[in-house]
N, C-alpha and C positions, 0 to 999 in steps of 0.2 A: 506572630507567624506571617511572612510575606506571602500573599498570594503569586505564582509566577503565572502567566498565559503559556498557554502553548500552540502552538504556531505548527501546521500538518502540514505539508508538504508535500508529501505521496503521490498527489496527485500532477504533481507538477516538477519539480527536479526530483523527485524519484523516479518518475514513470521514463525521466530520458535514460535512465540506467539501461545498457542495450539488452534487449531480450524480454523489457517489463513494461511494454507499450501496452493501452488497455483500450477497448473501444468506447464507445460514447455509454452503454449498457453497464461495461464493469464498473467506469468512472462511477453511475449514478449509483449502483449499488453499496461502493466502497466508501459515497460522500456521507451515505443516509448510516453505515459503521461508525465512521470518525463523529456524526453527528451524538451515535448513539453512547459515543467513548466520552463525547463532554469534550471535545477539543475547543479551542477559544476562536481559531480562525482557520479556516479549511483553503489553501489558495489551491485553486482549482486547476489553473493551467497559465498557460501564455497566450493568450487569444488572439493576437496576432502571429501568431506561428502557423498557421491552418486554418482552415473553413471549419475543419472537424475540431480541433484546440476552442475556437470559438466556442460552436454550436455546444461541448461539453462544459464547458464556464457557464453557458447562458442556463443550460438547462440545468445544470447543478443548482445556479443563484436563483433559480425560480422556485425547485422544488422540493426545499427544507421545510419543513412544515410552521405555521405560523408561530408557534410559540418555542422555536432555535433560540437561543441565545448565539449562536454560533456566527462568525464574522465570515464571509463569501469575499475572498478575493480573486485578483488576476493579476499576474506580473506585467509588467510595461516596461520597455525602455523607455530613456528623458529622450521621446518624441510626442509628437504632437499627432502622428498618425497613430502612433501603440496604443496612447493613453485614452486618444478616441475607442478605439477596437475595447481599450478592457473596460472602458466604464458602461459600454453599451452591452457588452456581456454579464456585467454584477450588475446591472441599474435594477433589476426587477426582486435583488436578494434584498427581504427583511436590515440583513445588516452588511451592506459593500465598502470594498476599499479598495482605491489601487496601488497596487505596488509597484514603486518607479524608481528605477536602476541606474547608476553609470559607475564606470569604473576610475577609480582613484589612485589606483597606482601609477608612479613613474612608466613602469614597466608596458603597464599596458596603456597610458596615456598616447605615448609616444608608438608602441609599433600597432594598437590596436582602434583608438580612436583618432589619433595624429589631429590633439588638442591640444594647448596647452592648459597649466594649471586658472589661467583669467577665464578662459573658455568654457571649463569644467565649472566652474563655481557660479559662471554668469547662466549655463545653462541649468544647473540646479536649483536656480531661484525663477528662472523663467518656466520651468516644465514642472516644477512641485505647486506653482504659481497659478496654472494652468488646469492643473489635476483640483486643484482645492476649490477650483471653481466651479465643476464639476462633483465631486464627492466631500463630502465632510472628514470623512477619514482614510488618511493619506500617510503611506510607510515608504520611507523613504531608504535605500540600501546601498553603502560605498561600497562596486565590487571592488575585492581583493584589498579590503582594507586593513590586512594584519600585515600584508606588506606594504601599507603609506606609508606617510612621511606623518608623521603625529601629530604636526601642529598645522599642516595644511587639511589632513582630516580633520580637526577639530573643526576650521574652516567651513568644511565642506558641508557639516552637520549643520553647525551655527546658521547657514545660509536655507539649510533645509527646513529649521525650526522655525524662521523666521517669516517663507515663504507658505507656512502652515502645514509641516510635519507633525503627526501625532505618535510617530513610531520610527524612532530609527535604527538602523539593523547594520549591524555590524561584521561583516562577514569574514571566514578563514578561509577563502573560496577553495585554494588550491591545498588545503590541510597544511598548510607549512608550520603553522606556529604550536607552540607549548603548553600547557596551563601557566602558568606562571607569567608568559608574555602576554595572552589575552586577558586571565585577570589583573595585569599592569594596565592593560590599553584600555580594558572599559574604566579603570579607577579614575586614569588620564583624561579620556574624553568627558569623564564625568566634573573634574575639574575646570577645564576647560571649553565644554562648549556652552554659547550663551543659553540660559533659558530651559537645559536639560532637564529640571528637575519636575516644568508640565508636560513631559511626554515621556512613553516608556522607552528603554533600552534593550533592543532583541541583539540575540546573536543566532550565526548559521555557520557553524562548522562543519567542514568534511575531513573523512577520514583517509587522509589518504598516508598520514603514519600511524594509526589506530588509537588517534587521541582525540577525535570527534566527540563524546560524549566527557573524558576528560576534561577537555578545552570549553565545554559548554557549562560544566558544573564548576568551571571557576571562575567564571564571567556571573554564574548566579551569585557565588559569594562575594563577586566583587561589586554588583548591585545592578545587572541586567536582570528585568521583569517581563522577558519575554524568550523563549527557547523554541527556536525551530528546527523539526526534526522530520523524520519519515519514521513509517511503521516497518520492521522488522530493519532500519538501516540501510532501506534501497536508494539509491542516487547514484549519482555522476561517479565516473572512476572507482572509486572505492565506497563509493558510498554514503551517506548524512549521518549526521548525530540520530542513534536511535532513540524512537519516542520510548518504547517500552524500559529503556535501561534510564534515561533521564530520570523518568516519571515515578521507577520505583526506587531509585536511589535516593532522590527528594522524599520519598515517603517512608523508606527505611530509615534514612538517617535525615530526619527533619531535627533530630538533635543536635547537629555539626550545620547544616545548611538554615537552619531554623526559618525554613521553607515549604512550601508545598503546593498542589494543582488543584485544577477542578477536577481531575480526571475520575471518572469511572472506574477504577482498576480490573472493575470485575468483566470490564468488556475487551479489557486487553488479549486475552488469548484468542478470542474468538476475531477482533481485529485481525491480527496477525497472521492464523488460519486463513481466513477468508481472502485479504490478500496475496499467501503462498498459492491460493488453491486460482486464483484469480490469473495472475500472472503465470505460473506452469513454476516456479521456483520454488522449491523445497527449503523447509526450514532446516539450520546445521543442528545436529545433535545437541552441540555443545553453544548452541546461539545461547548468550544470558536472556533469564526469564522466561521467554518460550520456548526454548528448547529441549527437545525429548527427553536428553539427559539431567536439564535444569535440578529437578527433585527428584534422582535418580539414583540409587546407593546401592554398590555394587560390594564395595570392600565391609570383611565381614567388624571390623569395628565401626566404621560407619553406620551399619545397620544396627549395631547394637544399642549405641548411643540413640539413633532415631527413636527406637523401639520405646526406649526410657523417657526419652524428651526430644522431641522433636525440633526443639531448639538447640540442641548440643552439635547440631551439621544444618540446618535449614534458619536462614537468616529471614525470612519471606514463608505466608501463609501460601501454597496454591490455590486456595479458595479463593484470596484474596483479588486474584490475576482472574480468575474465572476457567482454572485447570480443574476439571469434571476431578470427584473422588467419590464412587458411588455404591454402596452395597446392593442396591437394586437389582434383582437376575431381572431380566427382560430375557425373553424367547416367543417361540412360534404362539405359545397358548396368553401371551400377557394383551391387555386393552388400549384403549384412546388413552384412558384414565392414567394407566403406567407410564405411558409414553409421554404425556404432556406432565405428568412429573417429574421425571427425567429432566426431561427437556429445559423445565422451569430451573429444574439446579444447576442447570447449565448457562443459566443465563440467556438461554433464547426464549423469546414470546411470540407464538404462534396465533395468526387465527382460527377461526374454525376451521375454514377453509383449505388455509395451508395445511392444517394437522391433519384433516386427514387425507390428503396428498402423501405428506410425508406418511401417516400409518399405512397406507394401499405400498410403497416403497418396502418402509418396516418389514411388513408383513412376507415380500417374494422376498428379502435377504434371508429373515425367518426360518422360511424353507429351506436354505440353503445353509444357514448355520445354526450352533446348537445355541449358544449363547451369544447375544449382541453387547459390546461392550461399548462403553460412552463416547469411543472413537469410532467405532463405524455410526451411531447416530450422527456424530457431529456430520461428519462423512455424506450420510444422508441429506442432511439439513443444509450444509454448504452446497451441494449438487443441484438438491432442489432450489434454494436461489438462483445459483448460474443458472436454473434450466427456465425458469421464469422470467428473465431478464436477456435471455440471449436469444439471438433468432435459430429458429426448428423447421426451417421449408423443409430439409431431407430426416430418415429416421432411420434406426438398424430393423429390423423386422424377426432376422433368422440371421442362422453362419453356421454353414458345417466347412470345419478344417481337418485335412487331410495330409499328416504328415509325422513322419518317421527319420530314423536314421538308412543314407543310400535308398533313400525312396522319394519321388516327384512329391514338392508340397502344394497342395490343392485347396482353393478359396472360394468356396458357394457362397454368396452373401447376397440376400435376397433387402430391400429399402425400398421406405416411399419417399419418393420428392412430392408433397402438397399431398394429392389426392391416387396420383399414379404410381401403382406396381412395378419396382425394377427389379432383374434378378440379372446373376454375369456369375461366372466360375474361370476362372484366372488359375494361372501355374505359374511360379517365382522358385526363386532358390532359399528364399524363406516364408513359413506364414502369415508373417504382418504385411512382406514384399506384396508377396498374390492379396492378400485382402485390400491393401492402399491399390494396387492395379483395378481391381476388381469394381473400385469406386468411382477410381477414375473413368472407368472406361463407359459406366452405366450413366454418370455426370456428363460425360464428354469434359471432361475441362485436364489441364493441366495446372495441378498443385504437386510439387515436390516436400519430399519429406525433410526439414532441418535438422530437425534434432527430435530426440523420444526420448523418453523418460518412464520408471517401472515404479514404485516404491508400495510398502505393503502400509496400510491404513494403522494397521495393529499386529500382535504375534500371531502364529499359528500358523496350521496348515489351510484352517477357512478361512483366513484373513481377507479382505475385501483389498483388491489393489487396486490403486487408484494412477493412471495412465496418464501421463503428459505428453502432448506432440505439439511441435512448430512445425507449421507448414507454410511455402513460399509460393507465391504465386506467377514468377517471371517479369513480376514489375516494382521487383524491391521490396515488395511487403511481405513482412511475417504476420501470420496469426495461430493464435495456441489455441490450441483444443483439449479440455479432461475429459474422462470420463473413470468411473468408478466400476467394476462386477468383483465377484468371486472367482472368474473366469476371469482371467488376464487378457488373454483375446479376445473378449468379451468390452474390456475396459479399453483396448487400444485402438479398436473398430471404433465404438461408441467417439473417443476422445480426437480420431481423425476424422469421423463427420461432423463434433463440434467444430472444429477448426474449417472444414469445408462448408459449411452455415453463417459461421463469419465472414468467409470469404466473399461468399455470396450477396450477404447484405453490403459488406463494404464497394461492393460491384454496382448493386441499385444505388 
């Protein structure tokens, strides 16, 4: 059984997917996820991209805890200024790499670097040359390599390998190619480049004709030992090879791939969550693995068949993924004790501390509902992280809204900024209108609404909904804000002064 690596990316071509920027806060929380999922190499960012791309490289590679196995990289282009920036951002991780890029295509040779092919190759043995002098472990990546020329890529690696490459990565940058052509071209390069057989072979497919995760699992069979991907399939244009579909395809069918990961499986769903809930993007019903619908059986033979054998329609345990299946009632009268049982079947591990954060939480939804079901905990439990990790100078306090049909809608909202009392009552031609006024006006700042988002946590009439907003600040930047109640306006208030909290710190 071949071990494969897996190669996260999340944090770095997923987060450029537009709308899934994360601050320096989410990054750490999302690195200490991927550490907890057993991923092999976390690249963390492009460190020369920003001050801020930096400082979260740096502080990701610091603060894995000492017994990670996990590999802390930073992308670089083949310069000499990049591959300074990312090794000074990983030097402080247990285990750094850097990862050093140029493009191999005709295509983009010519209208994007305006190289030619002597130049590309002399500068691949100069800047991989450079880097290895500097870090031990060194990945090397031809963009747009599924449209080279094959035997100049062969080239290109040969020179990589040579100048002390330990990983080379093989990209479909722009999703163009097939399964069939990509596992041609790693079989190819595997032939052909010198010395391939002491370094691994990655690949990074995008989807942008929805054979990213196709085109990766037949690069596995053609004998690439490394798969890079994002969690829930976030990236560029359409998107990366998803970690979650790779990871259990190899473990469903290690029969056919005679394959498989270090992966955690059981931390995948909570992965996945954490990042939807992180970025303000909702997972699709029908997303494979995580999705609502995944292990969801509607048609009455389907059910029937479940009922019997639950292998007869479910190819995949949901325990397996770490999807909650709980007979536990939890309510207003249940303990710590329930609650951190729960919780343990869920696969989170609380401190004291945090538990009973989370129990005082528990306990006001409680109130408000009859039965808590394993989706409003998680609910809970993702919020309380955001809430610990993201900056709180301002708070909700109170809100009385006033409003009807052919009648003025009216927004009292009373917040503390730090230690100071603010209250304002605004009129809008909607509720949410006057409450975002009402904040503004008691802030003094100008933040505009981008986009909002409703979704209910679980079924019902008490269902906990959980509120996403992007808010703009007039200088090009978004930031998203959650927030969760059983009161809708209760969660949109909440979710538009997370996002005015970030704004804030990104100010200081």
């Amino acid at each position: 059984m071949r071990r494969i690596k897996i190669f996260d990316t999340t944090l770095r071509d997923g987060e450029q997917s537009p709308g899934c920027s994360m601050d320096l806060n989410e990054k750490a929380t999302m690195a200490r996820q991927l550490d907890r999922l057993g991923v092999d190499i976390i690249e963390a960012g492009f460190a020369i991209a920003s001050p801020m791309d930096f400082k979260s490289v740096q502080t990701i590679a610091a603060s894995l805890s000492e017994d990670t196995h996990c590999v802390v990289a930073s992308l670089a282009r083949a310069t000499r200024g990049d591959i300074d920036a990312a090794w000074e951002a990983v030097k402080e991780a247990k285990n750094p790499r850097i990862h050093v890029f140029i493009a191999t295509s005709d295509v983009h040779m010519q209208y994007k670097l305006r190289m030619t092919r002597e130049q590309v190759l002399q500068n691949i043995t100069d800047m991989v040359s450079y880097a290895k002098e500097k870090c031990a472990d060194i990945e090397f990546s031809a963009e747009d390599a599924s449209r080279s020329e094959p035997a100049f890529l062969a080239q290109c690696y040969s020179n990589a390998v040579a100048a002390g490459a330990t990983t080379i990565n093989v990209p479909d940058t722009v999703g163009y190619s097939t399964p069939q052509e990509m596992g041609d071209l790693i079989t190819y390069l595997r032939e052909n480049v010198k010395d391939i057989g002491n370094v691994d072979i990655s690949v990074h497919c995008h989807n942008d004709l929805g054979m990213g995760v196709a085109n990766s699992l037949a690069c596995v069979r053609a004998g690439a030992t490394q798969v890079e991907c994002t969690i829930n399939g976030i990236g560029e244009r359409a998107g990366n090879s998803s970690l979650e579909e790779i990871v259990m395809a190899l473990r469903t069918r290690r029969d056919f791939y005679d394959a498989d990961t270090g992966i955690d499986t059981r931390q995948i769903y909570r992965a996945s969550k954490l990042l939807s809930n992180i970025i303000g993007v909702p997972i699709s019903p029908t997303k494979p693995i995580v999705g609502a619908n995944a292990f969801a059986h509607e048609a009455g033979i389907h059910q029937h068949g479940v009922i019997a054998n639950t292998q007869t329609y479910e190819i995949m345990n949901p325990m397996d993924i770490g999807i909650p299946r709980s007979t536990l009632v939890l309510g207003k009268h249940s303990g710590k004790h329930a609650l951190r049982e729960r919780l343990e079947s869920m696969g989170y591990e609380l401190s004291d501390t945090e538990l009973e954060e989370v129990f005082v939480r528990f306990k006001n939804l409680a109130d408000k509902k009859k039965n808590i079901t394993s989706a409003d905990i998680e609910a809970l439990v993702l919020h309380h992280s955001r809430a610990e990790s993201a900056p709180s100078m301002c708070s909700l306090v109170s809100h009385v809204i006033n409003t009807g049909k052919d009648m003025p809608k009216i927004a009292y909202i009373k917040m503390k900024k730090g230690d100071q009392e603010l209250s304002e009552v605004v009129t809008g031609p909607g509720p949410l209108d006057a409450s975002f006024k009402a904040i503004n006006r008691m802030l003094d700042v100008e933040a505009h609404l981008a986009d909002f988002s409703l979704n209910a946590v679980t079924a019902g009439e008490d269902s906990i909904g959980e509120a996403v907003v992007k808010i703009s600040d007039g200088q090009g930047r978004t930031f998203t804000g959650t927030g969760i109640s059983t009161d809708i306006l209760e969660a949109s208030i909440q979710a538009y002064i997370n996002g005015i909290n970030k704004m804030f710190e990104a100010e200081e």
